[in-house]
N, C-alpha and C positions, 0 to 999 in steps of 0.2 A: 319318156315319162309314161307311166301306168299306173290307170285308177286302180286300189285292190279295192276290196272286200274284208278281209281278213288280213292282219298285219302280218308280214311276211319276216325271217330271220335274215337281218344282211349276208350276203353268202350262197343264199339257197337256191338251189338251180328251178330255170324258168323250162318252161316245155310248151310244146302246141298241142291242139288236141290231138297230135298221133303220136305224143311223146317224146318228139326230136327234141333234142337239146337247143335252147334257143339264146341261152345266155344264163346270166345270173346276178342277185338283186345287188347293187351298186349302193344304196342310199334311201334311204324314207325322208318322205319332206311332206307337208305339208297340215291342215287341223285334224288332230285326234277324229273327229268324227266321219271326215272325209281323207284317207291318206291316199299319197302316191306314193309309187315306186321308182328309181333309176336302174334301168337294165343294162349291164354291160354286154351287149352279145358279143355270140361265138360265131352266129352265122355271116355268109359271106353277101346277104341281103334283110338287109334290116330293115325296108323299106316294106318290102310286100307282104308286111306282119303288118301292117295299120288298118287299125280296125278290128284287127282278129281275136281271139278270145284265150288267153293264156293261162298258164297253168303254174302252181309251186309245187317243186317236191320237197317236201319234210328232209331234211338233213340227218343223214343216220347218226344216232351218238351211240358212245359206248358207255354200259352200264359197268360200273363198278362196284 
């Protein structure tokens, strides 16, 4: 679970601040003016991200 900022798109990949891949968003839950996130990671420790400061990257779409 991850407080955002900014509502994120279910899907969108998560990153740390060196841009590793760290998972991607699972789920939004909680009040419109405080949301969370549910991150399904990729990484092989998902523990030693507590605390840390994560990141979304915009999901590319294609223009038609």
């Amino acid at each position: 679970m991850v407080k955002v900022e900014k509502v994120p798109k279910i899907g969108e990949t998560v990153v740390d601040e060196n841009l590793r891949p760290i998972g991607k968003v699972f789920d939004l839950f909680g009040p419109v003016s405080s949301p969370y996130a549910a991150i399904k990671p990729t990484t092989q420790e998902p523990k030693r991200l507590t605390n840390a400061t994560l990141y979304v990257l915009p999901s590319k779409r294609r223009k038609y």
